[in-house]
C-alpha positions in Angstrom: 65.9 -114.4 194.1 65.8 -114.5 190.1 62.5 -113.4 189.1 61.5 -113.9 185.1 58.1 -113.8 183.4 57.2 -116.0 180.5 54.1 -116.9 178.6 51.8 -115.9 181.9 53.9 -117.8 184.7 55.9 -115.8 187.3 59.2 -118.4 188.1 60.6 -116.9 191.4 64.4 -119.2 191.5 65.9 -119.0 194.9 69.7 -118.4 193.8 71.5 -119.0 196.5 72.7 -122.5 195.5 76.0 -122.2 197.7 74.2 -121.7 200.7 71.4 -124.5 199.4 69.0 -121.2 199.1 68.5 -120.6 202.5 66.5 -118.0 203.5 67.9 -114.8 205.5 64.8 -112.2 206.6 65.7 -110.0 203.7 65.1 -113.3 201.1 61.3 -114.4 202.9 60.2 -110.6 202.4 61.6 -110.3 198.9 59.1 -113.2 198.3 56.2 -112.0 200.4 56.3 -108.9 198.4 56.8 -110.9 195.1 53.7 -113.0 196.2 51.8 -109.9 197.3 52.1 -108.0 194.3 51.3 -111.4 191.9 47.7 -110.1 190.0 45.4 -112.7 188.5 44.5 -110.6 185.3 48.4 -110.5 184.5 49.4 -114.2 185.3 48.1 -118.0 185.1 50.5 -119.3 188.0 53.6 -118.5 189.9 56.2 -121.3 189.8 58.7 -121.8 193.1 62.0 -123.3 192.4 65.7 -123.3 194.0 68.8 -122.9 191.8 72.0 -125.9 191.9 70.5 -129.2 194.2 68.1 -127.9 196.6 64.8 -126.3 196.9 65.6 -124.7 200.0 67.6 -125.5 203.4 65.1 -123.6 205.0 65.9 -120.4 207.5 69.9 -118.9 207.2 71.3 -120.1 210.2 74.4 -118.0 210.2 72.3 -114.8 209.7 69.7 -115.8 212.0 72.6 -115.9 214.7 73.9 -112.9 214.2 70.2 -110.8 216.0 71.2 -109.8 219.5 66.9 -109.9 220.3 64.9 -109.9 223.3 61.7 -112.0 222.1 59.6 -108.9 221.4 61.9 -107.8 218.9 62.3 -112.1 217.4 58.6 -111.9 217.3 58.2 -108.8 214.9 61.1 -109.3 212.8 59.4 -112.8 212.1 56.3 -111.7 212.1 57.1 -109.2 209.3 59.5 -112.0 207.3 58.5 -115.7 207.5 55.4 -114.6 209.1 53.7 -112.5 206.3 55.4 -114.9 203.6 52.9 -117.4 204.8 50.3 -115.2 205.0 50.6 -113.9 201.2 51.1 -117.3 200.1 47.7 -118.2 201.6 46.5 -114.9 200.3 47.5 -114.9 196.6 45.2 -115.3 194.1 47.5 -116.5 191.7 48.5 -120.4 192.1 51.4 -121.2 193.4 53.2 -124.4 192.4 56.1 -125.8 193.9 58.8 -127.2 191.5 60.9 -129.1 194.0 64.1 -129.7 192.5 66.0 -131.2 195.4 65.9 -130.8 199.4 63.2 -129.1 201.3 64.3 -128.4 205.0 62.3 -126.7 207.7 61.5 -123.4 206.1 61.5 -124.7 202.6 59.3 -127.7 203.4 56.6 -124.9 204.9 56.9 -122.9 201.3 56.1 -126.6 199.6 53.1 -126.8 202.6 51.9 -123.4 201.8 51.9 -124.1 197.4 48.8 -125.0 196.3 50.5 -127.6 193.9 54.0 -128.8 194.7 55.6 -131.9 192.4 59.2 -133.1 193.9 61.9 -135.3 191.8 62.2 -137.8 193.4 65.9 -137.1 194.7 64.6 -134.4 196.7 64.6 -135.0 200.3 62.1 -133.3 203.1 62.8 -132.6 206.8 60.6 -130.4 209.3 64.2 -129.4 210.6 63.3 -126.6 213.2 63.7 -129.0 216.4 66.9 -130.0 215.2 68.4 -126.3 216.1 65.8 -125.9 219.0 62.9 -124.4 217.3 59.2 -125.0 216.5 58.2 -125.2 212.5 57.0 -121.5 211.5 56.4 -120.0 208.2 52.7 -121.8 208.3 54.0 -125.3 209.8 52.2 -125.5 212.7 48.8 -124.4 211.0 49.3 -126.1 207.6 51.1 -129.5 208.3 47.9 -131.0 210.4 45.8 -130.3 207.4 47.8 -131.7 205.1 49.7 -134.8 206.9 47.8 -135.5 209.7 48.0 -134.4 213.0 50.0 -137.8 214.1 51.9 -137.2 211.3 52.5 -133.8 212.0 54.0 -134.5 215.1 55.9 -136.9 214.0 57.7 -135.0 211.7 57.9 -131.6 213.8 58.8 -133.5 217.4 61.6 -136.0 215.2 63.0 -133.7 212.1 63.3 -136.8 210.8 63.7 -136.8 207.4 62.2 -138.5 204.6 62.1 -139.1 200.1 59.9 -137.9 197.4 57.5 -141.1 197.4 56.8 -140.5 201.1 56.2 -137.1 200.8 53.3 -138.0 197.9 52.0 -140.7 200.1 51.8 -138.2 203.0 49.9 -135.8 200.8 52.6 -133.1 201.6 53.3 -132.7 197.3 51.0 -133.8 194.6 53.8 -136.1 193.7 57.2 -137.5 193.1 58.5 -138.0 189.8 62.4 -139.1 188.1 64.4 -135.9 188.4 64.5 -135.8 184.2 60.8 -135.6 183.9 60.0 -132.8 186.9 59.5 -129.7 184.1 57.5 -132.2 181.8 55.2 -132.8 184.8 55.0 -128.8 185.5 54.9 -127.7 182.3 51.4 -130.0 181.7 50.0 -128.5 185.3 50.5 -124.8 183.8 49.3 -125.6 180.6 46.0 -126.5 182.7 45.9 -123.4 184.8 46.4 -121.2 181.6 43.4 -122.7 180.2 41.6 -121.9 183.9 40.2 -118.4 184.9 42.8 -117.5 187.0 40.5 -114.9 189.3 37.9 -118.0 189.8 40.7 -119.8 191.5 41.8 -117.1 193.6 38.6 -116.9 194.7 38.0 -120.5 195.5 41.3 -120.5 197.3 40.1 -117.7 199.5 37.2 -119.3 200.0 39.2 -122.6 200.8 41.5 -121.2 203.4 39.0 -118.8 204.8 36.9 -122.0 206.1 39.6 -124.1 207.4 38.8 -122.7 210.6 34.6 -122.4 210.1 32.0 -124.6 211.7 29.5 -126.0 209.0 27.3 -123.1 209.1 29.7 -120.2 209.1 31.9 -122.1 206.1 28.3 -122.8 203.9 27.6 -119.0 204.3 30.9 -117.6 203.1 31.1 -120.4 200.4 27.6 -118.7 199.3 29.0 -115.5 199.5 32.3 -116.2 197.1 30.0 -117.8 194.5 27.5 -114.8 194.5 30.6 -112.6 193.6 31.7 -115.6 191.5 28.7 -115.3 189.2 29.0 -111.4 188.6 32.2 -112.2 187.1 33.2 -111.9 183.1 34.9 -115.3 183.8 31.5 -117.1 184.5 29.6 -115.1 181.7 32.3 -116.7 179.4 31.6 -119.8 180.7 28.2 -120.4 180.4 28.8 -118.8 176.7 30.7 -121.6 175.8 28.8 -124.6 177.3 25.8 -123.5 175.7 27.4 -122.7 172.3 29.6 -126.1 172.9 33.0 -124.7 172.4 36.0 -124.2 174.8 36.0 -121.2 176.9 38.5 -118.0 175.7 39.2 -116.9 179.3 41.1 -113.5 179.9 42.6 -114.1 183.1 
């Protein structure tokens, strides 16, 4: 991965363009750590992109195939790869937006799932791949596509691998949207100039409270909700805030 840092936005490139950026085990802890040690007071958003014509083609086939594993040892090397790069996707409380330059396949449509803002050119195709080599979606699909497609959807696309444009990936609610291949950093660059204008802690802490209640009854969610906002309001970001609605100018926030 090429890693750069400009103006408050972390852009992690996957540069494996030969190999369409596939992932080995090595490549989805590189970015678990990268994700893990992303800090709100430092950056405004972390930008996802794949070097040459794909986004990703998902898990590295070749070096997958080369474990000798029983599935005890399959479960904790994926468990500490493609397992906790989901998890500190979920976890970071810096934004994470996707900039899908061109094909997203099985592991590489799950890092577009687990982005909280993903925008695709509309050459870029999707595919929840995994059945096609014998294998369930992972890296998040199985807990992330029914929230976001559907759960007939969701099958759809896990029990087929079919796969599918741009457009249909928008309509599906899978990205934010599909736009011509010329104007994808136009479309990005206006989203970060947003989120640099945003407290950046505020969100991470309405993303925690976000995922932390997908999996709440009413009761439980409206408590924790309660108890995000109470920490919320403590915070130098909401003190600014209020500053500047009452003095009617535009907030100076310093993360």
């Amino acid at each position: 991965m090429e890693i750069t840092e400009h103006d408050g936005v972390r852009t992690v490139t996957f540069d494996r363009p030969d190999a369409l950026n596939a992932f080995t085990t090595e490549n989805a802890a590189d970015l678990a750590d990268t994700l893990a040690a992303s800090d709100p007071v430092e950056l405004d958003a972390i930008v996802l992109t794949g070097e040459g014509r794909a986004f990703s083609a998902g898990g590295d086939l070749e070096s997958i195939a080369a474990f000798e594993e029983m599935p005890a040892e399959a479960y904790e090397r994926i468990d500490d790869t493609f397992g906790r790069l989901a998890e500190e996707a979920l976890d970071c409380r810096v934004p994470i937006v996707a900039r899908v330059n061109g094909d997203a396949i099985g592991a590489g449509m799950a890092i577009v799932a687990l982005s909280d803002f993903a925008y695709a050119a509309d050459v870029a195709r999707f595919s929840a791949a995994f059945v096609r080599v014998g294998l369930i979606p992972d890296t998040g699909g199985t807990f992330l596509l029914p929230r976001l497609v559907g759960l007939r959807a969701a099958k759809e696309l896990a029990f087929t691998g079919r796969f599918f444009g741009a457009e249909e990936a928008a309509e599906l609610e899978l990205i934010n949207g599909a736009v011509p291949e010329a104007e994808l950093d136009e479309r990005i660059e206006e989203l970060l100039d947003v989120l640099r204008e945003r407290p950046t802690r505020t969100i991470g802490m309405a993303k925690r409270a976000i995922h932390a209640n997908l999996g709440r009854g009413l009761e439980e969610a409206l408590d924790y909700e309660n108890v995000i906002q109470s920490q919320a309001m403590g915070t130098d970001e909401h003190q600014e805030g209020v500053s500047a609605f009452l003095k009617e100018r535009e907030p100076e926030f310093q993360s």
